[in-house]
N, C-alpha and C positions, 0 to 999 in steps of 0.2 A: 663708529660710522664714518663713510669716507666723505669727503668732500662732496663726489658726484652724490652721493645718496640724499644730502643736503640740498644739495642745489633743486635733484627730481621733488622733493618734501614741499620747499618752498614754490616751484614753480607747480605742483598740484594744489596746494594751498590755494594759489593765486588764479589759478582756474575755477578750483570751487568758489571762492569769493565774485570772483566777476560775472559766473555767467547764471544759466537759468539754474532756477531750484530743482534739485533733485527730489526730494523729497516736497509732501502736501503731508501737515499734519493739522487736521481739522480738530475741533472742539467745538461738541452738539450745546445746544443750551438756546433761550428764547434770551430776546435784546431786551434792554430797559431795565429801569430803574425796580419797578415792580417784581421783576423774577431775580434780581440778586441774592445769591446766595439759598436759592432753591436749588432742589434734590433733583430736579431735570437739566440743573447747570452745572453738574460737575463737570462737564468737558470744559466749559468757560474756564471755568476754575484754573482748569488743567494750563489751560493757555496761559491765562493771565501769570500763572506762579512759575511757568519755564518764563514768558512776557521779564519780569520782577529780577528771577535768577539772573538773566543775560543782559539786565536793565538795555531791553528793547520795547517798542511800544507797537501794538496791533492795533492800529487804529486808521490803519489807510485803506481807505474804504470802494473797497471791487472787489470782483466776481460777485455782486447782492451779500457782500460778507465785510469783519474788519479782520484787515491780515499785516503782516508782518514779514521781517525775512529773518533767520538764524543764521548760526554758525552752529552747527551740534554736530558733534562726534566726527568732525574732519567732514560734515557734508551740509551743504547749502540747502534750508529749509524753510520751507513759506507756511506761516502759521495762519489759520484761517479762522473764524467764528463765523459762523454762518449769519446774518442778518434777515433771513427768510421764515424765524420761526421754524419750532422742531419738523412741523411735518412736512417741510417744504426744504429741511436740508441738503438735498438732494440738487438743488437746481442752483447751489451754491459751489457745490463739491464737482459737480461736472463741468461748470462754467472755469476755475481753474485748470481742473485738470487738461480742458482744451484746448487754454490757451498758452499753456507751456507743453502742451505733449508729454503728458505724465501717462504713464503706464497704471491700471488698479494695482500691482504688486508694490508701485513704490505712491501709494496712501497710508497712513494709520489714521484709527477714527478713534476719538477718546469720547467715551459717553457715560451716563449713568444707567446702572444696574439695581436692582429694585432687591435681585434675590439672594443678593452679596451684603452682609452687614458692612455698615459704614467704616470708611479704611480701606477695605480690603479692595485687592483688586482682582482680575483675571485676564489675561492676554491671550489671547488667541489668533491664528494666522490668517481664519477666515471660518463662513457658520452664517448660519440664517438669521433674520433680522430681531426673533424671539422676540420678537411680541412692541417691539419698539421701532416706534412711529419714525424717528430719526432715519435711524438704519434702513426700516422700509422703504424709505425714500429714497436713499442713497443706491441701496439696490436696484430699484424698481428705474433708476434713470443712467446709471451706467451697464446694468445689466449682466452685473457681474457681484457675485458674493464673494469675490475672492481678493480681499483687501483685510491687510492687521486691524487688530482694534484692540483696543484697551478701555476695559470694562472698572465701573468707578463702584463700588458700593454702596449705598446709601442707605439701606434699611428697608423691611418689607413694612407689607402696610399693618396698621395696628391690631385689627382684624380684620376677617377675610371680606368682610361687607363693606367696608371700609372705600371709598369714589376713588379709584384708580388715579383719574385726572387731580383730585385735590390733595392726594399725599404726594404725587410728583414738581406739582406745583406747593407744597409746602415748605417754609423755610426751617431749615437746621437747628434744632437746638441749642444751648447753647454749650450743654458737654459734648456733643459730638463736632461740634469745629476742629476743635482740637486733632483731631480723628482725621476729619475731609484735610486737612493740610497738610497730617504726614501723607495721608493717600494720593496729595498732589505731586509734594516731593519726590515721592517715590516714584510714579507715575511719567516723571519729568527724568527721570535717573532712566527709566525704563527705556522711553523713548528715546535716547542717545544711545544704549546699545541694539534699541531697532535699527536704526537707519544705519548702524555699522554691520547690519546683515548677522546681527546675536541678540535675536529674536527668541532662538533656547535658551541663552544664557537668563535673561529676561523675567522667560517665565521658569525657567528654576530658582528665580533669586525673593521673585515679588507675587509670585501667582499665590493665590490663597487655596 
């Protein structure tokens, strides 16, 4: 590598450091003490354990959400939780997006998945809100389904009679922890070759 190639490396570096974030990566999930480590906060999850990796803290609190700024994959990214409660994610995710002029292509939404056993994940480019309240939100206020997302596994309900709302709000086992944390890992691995635009590589390496 020559010198100039050096210099262009460092003086991109130094632009993606200084200026707006490229990237909006949200993590669905309800606030408080009470929904910790429930199966409708894997995306929390998600945030908090890339949060932990990059020892950065999301905890400054705008757009109705706690966010954060990264360094991932060579590009500048604003970690978001939404504060608005799941069905109301939506007015958290468009409140950033408009205030940095973010594009829906350069969003990912990490959330929980009901029909994924726990661990696993799915990523996909874009897709309908299936059935979750989160997503529908986010849809329904920027108007556009065409945003990444990364789908978290949790576990179907134990039978089919079984209150929708209270297995989503139920808290994790305690052998499946284990599980929900390589699924963050991974999750967190994922997102770093999203925002370098290997989004295939992604889902060939992590998709279930």
């Amino acid at each position: 590598m020559g010198i100039m190639d050096i210099f262009a490396q460092l003086s991109a570096s130094s632009q993606n450091s200084g200026g707006k974030p490229q990237w909006l990566i949200v993590g669905l999930g309800n606030p408080g003490m009470t929904y910790e480590n429930t199966r409708h906060n894997a995306g929390f999850m998600t945030i908090d354990a890339l949060a932990k990796e990059h020892n950065i803290e999301v905890r400054n609190m705008k757009f109705k959400g706690y966010c954060g700024e990264v360094m991932l994959g060579g590009q500048k990214c604003l970690l978001l939780k939404p504060n608005t409660y799941m069905n109301n994610s939506g007015e958290s995710v468009v409140a950033a997006m408009q205030f940095y002029k973010l594009d829906i292509d350069h969003v990912i939404v990490v959330y929980d998945d009901i029909s994924l056993d726990p661990g696993k994940l799915r990523i996909r480019r874009k897709g309908s809100d299936g059935g979750h309240n989160g997503i529908k939100s986010i849809i329904a206020l920027t108007g556009s389904q065409d945003f990444s997302r990364i789908k978290v596994g949790v576990g179907k309900k134990p039978h089919k009679d079984y209150n929708l709302a209270d297995w989503v709000l139920s808290k994790f086992k305690k052998d499946e922890m284990p599980l929900m944390e390589d699924a963050c890992k991974n999750a967190c691995a994922a997102l770093e070759l999203m925002v370098q635009d290997k989004t295939d590589a992604a889902m060939n390496k992590f998709n279930a």
